[in-house]
C-alpha positions as CSV (number, residue, x, y, z in Angstrom):
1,X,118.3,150.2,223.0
2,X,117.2,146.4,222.2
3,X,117.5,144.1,224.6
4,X,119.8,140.8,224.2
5,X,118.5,137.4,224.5
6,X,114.9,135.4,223.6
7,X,112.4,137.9,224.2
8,X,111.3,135.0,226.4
9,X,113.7,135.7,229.0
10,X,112.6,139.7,229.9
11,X,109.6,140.6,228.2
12,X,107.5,138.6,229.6
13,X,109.0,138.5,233.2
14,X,108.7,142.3,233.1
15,X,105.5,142.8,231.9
16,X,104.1,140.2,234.5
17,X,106.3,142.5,237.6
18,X,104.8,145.9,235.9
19,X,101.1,144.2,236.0
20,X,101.9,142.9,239.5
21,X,103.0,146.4,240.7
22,X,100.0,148.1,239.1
23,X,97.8,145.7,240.4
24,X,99.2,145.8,244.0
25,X,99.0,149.9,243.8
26,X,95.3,149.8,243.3
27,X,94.4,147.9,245.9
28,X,96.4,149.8,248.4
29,X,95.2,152.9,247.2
30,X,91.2,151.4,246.9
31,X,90.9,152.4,250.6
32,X,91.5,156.1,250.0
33,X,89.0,157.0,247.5
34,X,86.2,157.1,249.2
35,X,84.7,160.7,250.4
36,X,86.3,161.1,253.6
37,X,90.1,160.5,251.7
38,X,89.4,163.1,249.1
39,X,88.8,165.8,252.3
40,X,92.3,164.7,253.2
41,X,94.1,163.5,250.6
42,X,97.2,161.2,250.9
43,X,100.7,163.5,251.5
44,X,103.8,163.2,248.9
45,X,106.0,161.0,251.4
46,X,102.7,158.9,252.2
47,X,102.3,157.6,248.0
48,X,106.3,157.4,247.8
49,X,105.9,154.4,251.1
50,X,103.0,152.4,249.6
51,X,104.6,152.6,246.2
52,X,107.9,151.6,247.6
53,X,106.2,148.9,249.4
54,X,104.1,147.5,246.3
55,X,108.0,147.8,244.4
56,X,109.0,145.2,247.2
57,X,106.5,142.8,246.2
58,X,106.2,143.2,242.3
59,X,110.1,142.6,241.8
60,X,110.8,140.8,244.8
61,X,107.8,138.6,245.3
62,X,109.8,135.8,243.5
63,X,112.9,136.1,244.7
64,X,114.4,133.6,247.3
65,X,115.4,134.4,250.6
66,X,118.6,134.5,249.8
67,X,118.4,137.5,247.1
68,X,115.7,139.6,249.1
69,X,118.5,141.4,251.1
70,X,120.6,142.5,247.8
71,X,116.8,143.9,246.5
72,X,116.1,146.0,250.0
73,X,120.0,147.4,249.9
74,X,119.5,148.7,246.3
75,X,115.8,150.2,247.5
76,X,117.4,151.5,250.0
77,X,120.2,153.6,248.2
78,X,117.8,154.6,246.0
79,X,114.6,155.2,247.9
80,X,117.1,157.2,251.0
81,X,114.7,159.0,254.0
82,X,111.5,157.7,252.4
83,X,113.0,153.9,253.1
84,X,111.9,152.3,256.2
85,X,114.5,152.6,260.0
86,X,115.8,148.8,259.9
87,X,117.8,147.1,261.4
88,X,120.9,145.5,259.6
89,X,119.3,142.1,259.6
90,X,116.2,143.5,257.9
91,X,114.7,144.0,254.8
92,X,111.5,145.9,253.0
93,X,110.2,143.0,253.3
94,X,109.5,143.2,257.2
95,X,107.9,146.4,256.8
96,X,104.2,147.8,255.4
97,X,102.5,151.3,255.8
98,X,100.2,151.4,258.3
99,X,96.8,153.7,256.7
100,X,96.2,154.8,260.3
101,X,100.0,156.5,261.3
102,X,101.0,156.5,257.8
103,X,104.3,155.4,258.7
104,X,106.2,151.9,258.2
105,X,105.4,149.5,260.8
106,X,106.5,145.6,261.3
107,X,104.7,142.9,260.1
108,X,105.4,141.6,263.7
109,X,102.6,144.2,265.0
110,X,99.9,142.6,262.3
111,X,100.8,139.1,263.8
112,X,97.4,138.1,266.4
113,X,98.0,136.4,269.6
114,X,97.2,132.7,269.4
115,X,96.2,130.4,272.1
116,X,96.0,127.1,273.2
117,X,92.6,125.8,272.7
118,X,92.1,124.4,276.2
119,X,88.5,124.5,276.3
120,X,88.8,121.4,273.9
121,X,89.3,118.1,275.1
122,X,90.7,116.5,272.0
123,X,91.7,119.4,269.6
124,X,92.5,118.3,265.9
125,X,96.0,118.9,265.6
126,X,96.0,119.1,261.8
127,X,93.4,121.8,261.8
128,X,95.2,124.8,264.7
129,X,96.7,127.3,262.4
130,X,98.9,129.5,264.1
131,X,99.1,132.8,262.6
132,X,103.1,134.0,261.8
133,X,104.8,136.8,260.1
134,X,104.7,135.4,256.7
135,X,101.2,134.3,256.6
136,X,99.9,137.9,257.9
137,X,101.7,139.5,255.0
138,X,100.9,136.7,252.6
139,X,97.0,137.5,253.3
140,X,97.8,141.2,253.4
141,X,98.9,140.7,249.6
142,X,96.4,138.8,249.0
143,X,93.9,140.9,250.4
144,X,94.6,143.8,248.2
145,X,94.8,141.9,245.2
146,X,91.2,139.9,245.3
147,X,90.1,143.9,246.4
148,X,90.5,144.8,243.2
149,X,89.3,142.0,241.3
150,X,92.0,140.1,240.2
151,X,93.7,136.8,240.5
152,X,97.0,135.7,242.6
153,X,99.4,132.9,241.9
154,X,101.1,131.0,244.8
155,X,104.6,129.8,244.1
156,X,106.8,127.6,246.5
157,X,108.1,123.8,247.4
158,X,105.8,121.0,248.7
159,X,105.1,122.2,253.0
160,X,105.1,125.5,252.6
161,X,101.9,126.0,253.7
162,X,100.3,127.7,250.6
163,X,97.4,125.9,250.9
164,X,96.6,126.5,254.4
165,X,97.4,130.3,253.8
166,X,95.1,130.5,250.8
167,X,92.2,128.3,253.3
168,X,92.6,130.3,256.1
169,X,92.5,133.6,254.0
170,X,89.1,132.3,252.0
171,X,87.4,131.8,255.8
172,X,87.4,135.6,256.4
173,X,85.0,136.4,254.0
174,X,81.7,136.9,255.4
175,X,79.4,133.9,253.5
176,X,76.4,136.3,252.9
177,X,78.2,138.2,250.3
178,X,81.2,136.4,249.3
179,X,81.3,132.3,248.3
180,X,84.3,130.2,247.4
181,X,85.0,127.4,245.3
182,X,88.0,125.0,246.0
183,X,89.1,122.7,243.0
184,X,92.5,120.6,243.1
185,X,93.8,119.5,240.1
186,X,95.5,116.2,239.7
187,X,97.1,114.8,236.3
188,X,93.7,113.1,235.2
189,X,91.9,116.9,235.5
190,X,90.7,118.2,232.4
191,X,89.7,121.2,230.8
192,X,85.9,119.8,230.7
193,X,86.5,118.8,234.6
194,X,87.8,122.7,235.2
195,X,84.4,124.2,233.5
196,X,81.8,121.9,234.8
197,X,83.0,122.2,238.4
198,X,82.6,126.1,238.0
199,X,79.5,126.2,236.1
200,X,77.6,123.7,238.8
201,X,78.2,126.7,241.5
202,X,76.8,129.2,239.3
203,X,73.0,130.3,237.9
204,X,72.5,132.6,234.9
205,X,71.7,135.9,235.6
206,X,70.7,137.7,232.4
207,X,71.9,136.9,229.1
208,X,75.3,135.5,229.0
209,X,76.4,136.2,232.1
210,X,76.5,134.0,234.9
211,X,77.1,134.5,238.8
212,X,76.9,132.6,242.1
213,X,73.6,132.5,243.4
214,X,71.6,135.4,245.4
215,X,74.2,138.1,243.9
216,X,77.6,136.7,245.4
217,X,81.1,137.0,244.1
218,X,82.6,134.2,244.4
219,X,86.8,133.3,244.7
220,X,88.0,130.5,243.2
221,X,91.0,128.6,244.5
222,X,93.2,126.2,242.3
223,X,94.9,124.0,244.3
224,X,97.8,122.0,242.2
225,X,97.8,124.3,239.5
226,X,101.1,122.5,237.9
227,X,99.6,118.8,238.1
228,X,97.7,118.3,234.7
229,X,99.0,116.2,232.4
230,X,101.4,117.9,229.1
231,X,100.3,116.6,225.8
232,X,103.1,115.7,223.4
233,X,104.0,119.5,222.8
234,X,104.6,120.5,226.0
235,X,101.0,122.3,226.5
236,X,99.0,121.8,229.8
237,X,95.7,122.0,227.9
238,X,93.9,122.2,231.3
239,X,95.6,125.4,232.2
240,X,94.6,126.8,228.9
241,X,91.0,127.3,229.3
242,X,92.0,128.8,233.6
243,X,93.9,131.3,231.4
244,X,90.8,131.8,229.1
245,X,88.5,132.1,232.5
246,X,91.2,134.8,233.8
247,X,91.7,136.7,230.6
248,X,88.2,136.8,228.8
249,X,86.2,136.6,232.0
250,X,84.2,133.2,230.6
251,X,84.5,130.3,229.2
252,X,82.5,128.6,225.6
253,X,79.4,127.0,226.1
254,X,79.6,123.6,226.1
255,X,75.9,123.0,225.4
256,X,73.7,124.6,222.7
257,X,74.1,127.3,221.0
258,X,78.3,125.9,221.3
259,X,80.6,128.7,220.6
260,X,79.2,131.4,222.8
261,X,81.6,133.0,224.7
């Protein structure tokens, strides 16, 4: 049957969830397929947890705090013995498969010890970053999206800590074979701004393709993403062309010959 309403209001919203879910499947399932996975390939009940868990965050990624537990009751009902042992105050949301028991497990098991830094006589304050629940899980996700090559959006009021989750993430890359990129945008930043801060931290490599130098990847963090200015139809022109980077994989040459992707 057709849906009711602007196709504004579901189409889109579920084609971005169904993406999300796909996206977050393949990277949790990148691990296995290597040799030494096909030998032993994954059980029934083992694919049934990891999809249950990329479910969580595809369709409840968004949600407040609030809605998560009506989400993990419904997974629950449906998902029965294959669902996580919680207790009442818990959610999905507390929970991942661990690859080495290939059971659930807390997220309070992932969290590292963190310690004073004594040794320092005048620590910068600003700068400790203690690790907690959410930021473990928040890397987690992150972690198996950038595996996989492709791009994650941070949503959330100002304090939350995004930044510093998306920075401390970024630092576990080893530098010799991964480099990073941070740009903030402001309400001034324009589209011209966006492409020359990207193409002074990469070299041409053959033809049209370009690449951070000695053979890196490179991540790219947007800080601000919502800041640049609307034009008088509502359009943030700026985010136009981060679109074009994410969906065409370049960007038009600004210099000679102009036009070339």
């Amino acid at each position: 049957p057709v849906m009711g309403g602007a196709p504004w209001e579901h189409v889109s919203r579920d084609f971005c969830q169904v993406t999300t879910l796909i996206t977050l499947l393949r990277g949790c399932l990148l691990p296995h397929e290597d040799e030494k996975a096909a030998k032993s390939p994954l059980s029934d009940a083992h694919y049934e947890k990891m999809f249950l868990y990329c479910v969580t965050w595809s369709l409840g990624g968004m949600l407040q705090a609030s809605d998560r537990p009506k989400l993990s009751k419904k997974m629950q009902e449906l998902s029965g013995a294959a669902a996580p042992t919680m207790d009442a105050s818990e959610t999905f949301f507390e929970y991942f498969v661990d690859d080495a028991s290939k059971e659930w497990a807390h997220w309070e098991s992932r969290v590292p010890e963190w310690s004073y830094p004594h040794e320092e006589e005048k620590p910068k304050f600003a700068q400790l970053i203690i690790p907690t629940l959410d930021s473990v899980r928040l890397e987690a996700l992150l972690g198996a999206v950038t595996s996989v090559d492709e791009a994650a959006l941070f949503v959330g009021g100002p304090g939350t800590a995004k930044t510093t989750a998306i920075k401390q993430f970024m630092s576990n890359f080893d530098g010799d074979e991964i480099g990073s990129k941070s740009i903030t945008f402001s309400s001034l930043t324009t589209p011209m701004t966006f492409q020359l801060a990207l193409e002074a931290s990469v070299e041409k490599r053959q033809g049209k393709t370009y690449g951070p130098p000695g053979g890196k990847k490179m991540i790219v963090f947007v800080d601000d993403v919502s800041m640049p200015a609307m034009n008088e139809w509502g359009d943030q022109v700026t985010n136009e062309i981060v679109r074009q980077l994410l969906e065409q994989g370049g960007m038009y040459s600004l210099e000679k010959p102009i036009g070339d992707m």
